[in-house]
C-alpha positions as CSV (number, residue, x, y, z in Angstrom):
1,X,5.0,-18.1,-2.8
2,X,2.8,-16.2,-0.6
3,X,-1.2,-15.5,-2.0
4,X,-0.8,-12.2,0.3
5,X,-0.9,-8.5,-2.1
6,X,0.2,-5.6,-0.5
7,X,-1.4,-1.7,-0.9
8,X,0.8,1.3,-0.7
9,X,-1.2,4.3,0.2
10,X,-1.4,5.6,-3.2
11,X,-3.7,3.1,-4.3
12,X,-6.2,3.6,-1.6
13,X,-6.0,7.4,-1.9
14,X,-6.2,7.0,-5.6
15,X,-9.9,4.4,-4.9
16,X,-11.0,7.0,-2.6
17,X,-10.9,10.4,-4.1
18,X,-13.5,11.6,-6.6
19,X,-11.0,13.7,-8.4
20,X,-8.6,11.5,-8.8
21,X,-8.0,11.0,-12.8
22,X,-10.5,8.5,-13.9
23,X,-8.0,5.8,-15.5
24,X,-6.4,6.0,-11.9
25,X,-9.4,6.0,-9.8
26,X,-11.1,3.1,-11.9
27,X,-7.6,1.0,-11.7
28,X,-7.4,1.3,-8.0
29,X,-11.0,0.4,-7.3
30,X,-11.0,-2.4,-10.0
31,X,-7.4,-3.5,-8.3
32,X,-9.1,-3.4,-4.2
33,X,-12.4,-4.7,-5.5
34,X,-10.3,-8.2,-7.0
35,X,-8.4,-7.9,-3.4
36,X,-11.3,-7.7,-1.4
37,X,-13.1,-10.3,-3.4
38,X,-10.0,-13.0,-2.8
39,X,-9.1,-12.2,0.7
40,X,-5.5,-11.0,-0.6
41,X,-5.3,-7.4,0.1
42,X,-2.6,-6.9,3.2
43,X,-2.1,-3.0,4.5
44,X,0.1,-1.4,7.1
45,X,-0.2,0.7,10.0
46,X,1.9,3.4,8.2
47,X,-0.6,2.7,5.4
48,X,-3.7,3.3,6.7
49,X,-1.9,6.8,8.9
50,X,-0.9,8.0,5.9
51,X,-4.4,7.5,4.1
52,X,-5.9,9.4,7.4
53,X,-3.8,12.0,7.1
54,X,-3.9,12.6,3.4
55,X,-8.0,12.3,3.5
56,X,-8.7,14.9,6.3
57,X,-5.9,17.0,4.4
58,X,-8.3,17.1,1.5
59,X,-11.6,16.8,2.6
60,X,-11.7,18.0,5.8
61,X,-13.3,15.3,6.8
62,X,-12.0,12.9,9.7
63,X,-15.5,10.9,10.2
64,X,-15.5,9.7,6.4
65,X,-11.4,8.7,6.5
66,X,-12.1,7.4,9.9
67,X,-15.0,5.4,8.6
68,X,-12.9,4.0,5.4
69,X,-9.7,3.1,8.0
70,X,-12.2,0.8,9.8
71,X,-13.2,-0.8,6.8
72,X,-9.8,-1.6,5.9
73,X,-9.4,-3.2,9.5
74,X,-10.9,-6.1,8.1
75,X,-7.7,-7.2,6.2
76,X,-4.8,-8.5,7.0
77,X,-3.0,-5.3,9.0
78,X,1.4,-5.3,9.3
79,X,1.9,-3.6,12.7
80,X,5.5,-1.6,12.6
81,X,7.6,-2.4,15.5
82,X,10.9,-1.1,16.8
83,X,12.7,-3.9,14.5
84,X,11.0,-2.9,11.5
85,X,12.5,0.6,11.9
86,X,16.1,-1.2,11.5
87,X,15.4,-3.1,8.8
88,X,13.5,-0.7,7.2
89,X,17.2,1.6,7.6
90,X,18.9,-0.9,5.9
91,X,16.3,-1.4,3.1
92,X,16.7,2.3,2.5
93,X,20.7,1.9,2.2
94,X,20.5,-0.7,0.0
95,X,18.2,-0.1,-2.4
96,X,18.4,3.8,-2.1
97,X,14.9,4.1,-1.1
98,X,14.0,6.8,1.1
99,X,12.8,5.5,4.7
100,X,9.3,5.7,4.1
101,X,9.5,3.4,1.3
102,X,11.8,1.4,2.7
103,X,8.9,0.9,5.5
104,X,6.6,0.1,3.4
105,X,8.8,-2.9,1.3
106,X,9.4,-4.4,5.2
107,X,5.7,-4.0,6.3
108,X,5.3,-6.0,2.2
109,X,8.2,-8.7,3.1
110,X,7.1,-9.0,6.7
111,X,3.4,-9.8,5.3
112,X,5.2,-12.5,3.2
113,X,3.5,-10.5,0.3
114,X,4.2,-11.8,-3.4
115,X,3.4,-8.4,-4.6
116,X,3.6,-4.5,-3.8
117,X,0.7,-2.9,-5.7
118,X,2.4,1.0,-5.3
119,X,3.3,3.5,-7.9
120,X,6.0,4.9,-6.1
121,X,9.1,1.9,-6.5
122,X,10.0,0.7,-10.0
123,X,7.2,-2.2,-11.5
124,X,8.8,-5.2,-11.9
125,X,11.2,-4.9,-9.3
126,X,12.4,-7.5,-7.0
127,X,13.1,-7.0,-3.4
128,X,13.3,-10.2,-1.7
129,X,10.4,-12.3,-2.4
130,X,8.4,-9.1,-3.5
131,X,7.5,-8.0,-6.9
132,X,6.8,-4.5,-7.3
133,X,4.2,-3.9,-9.9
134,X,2.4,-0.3,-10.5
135,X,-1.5,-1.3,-10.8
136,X,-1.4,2.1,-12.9
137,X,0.8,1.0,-15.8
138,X,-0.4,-1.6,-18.4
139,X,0.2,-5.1,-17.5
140,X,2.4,-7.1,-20.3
């Protein structure tokens, strides 16, 4: 099993935004800090566009998204390619995820991930090799 964690944008939106709700913001930091600290924290290219886009959205302010994007370079980063896109279609299908999820379980699988840190899927789901887990909902 693979020591690689993948981050859906919600947890890096959630770490980044001073007012997010404090349980959530103090989860997601505490969750990348750990990540950051072992080396295990895998994103995608979809990832880190979506955090752009959501940032600037907000805060009107591309040099500070920009700026946290580069940081993020640093890890481990799954590039989608044309492939992905099929794969990521029949993800969708069969686990009746929309597509954008479905991306986001390939970018996971193709990272070899053992985990999907999102809040989005159901915790405690499998999908291949991949455990979902919400960093958001109490561990038990």
């Amino acid at each position: 099993m693979s020591d690689v964690e993948f981050c859906d944008t919600n947890v890096l939106l959630y770490a980044h935004d001073s007012t997010a709700p404090p349980e959530k913001r103090e989860r997601a930091q505490s969750l990348l800090t750990a990540l950051w600290a072992s080396r295990r924290g895998c994103l995608s290219t979809q990832v880190l566009q979506e955090f752009y886009v959501n940032v600037v959205r907000v805060t009107h302010d591309p040099v500070r998204a920009r700026d946290i994007v580069q940081q993020y370079l640093q890890w481990p980063i799954m590039i989608v390619e044309p492939p992905d896109l099929l794969f990521a279609m029949e993800q969708a299908e069969r686990y009746r995820l929309s597509f954008w999820d479905a991306l986001i379980v390939t970018s996971a699988q193709k990272a070899q991930a053992s985990v999907l840190w999102t809040e989005d899927l159901n915790s405690g789901q499998r999908m291949g090799d991949v455990v979902i887990r919400n960093p958001f909902m109490p561990m038990g």
